[in-house]
C-alpha positions as CSV (number, residue, x, y, z in Angstrom):
1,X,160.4,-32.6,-131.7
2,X,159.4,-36.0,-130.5
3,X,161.4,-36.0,-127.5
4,X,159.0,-33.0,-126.4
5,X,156.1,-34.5,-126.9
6,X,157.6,-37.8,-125.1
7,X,158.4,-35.8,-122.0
8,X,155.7,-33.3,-122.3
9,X,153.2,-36.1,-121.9
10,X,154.9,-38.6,-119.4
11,X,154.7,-35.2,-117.1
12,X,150.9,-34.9,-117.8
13,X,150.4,-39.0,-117.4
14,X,152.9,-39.3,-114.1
15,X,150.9,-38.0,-111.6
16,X,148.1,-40.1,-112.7
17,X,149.2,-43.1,-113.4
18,X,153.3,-43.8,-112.0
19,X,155.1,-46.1,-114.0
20,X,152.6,-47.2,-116.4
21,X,152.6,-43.4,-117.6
22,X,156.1,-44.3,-119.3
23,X,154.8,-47.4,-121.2
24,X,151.3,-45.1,-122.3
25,X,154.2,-42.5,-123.2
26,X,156.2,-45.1,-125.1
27,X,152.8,-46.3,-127.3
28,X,151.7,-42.9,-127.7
29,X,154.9,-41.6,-129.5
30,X,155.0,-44.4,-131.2
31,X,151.7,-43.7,-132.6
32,X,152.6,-40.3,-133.0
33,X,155.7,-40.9,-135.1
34,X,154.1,-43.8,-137.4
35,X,151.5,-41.2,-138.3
36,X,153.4,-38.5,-138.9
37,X,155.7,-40.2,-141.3
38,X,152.7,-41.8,-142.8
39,X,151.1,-38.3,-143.3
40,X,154.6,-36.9,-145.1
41,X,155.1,-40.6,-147.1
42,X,150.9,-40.0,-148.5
43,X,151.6,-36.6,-149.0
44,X,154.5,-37.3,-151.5
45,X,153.0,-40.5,-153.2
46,X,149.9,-37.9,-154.0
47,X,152.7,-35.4,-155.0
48,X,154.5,-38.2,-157.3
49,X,151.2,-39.9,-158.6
50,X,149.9,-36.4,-159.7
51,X,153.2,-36.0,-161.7
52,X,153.3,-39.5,-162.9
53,X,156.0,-40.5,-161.5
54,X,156.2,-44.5,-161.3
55,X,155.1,-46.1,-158.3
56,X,156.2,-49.0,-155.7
57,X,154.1,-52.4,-156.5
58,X,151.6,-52.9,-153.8
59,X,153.6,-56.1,-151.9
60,X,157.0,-53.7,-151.8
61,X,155.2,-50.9,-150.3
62,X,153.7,-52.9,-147.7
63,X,156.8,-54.8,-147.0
64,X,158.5,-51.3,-146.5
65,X,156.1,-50.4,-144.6
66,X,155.9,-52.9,-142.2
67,X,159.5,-52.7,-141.6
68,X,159.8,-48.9,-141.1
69,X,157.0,-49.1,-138.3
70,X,159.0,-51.8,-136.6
71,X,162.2,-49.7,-136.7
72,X,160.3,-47.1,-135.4
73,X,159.6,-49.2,-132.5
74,X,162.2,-50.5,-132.2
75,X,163.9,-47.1,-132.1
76,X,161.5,-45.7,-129.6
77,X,162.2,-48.5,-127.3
78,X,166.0,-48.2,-127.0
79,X,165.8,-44.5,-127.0
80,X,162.8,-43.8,-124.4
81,X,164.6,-46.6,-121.9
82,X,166.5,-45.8,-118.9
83,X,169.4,-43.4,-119.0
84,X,168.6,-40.7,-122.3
85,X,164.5,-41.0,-120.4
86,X,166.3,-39.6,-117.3
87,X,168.4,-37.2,-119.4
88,X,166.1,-35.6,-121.5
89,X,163.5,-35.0,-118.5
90,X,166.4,-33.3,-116.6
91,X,167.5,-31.1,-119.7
92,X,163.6,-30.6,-120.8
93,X,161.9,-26.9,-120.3
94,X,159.4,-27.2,-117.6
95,X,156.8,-26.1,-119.8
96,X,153.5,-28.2,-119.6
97,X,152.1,-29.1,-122.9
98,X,148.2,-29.3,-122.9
99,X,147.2,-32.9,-122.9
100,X,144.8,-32.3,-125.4
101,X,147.0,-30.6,-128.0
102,X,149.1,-33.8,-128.0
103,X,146.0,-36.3,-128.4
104,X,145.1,-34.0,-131.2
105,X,148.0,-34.2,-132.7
106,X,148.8,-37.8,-133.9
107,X,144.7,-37.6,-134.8
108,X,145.2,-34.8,-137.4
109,X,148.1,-36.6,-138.7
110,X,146.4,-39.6,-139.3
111,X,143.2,-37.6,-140.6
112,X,145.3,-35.7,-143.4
113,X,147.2,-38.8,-144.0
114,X,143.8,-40.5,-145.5
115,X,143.1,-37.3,-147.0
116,X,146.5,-37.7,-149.4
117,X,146.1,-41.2,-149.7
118,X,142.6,-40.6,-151.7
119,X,144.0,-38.1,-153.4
120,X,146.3,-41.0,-155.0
């Protein structure tokens, strides 16, 4: 699912902007991911908290936190480099994702995402 949205928009930002399209590309499913797993990680701490279910002390959850987003950078950086870049765009349907469906996407994620996280 991610790798689409990788490819779909360094397709959209090539033309544009050349190489810096992959580094924009890079940051933007970053972004994308961090939110989504943030959106799916409030959504069950809203589930859990609603059934009582005992929760992760304030330091731990930031801690864990802080260390998932820097695997998922981490990740992204050694997976969106070089030779699987080149392989996925060669394997990847030609079909052009709308540039603003994918903007719209990591903002809807984090919009919800504070929605559950009140709901804690």
């Amino acid at each position: 699912m991610f790798d689409t949205f990788y490819i779909g928009l360094l397709n959209n930002l090539k033309p544009k902007f050349g190489k810096k399209a992959m580094g924009y590309a890079l940051y933007y499913i970053n972004i994308t991911e961090v939110s989504f797993y943030a959106l799916v990680g409030c959504f069950f701490a809203a589930f859990a908290s609603q059934l009582n279910i005992g929760k992760l002390s304030t330091e731990k959850a930031l801690t864990v936190t802080v260390l998932f987003i820097f695997f998922i950078c981490l990740k992204n950086w050694m997976r969106y480099n070089g030779k699987r870049r080149n392989v996925l765009n060669a394997k990847s349907k030609r079909v052009k994702l709308k540039f603003w469906k994918l903007i719209l996407l990591p903002i809807a994620c984090i919009i919800l995402a504070i929605v559950f996280f009140q709901a804690i």
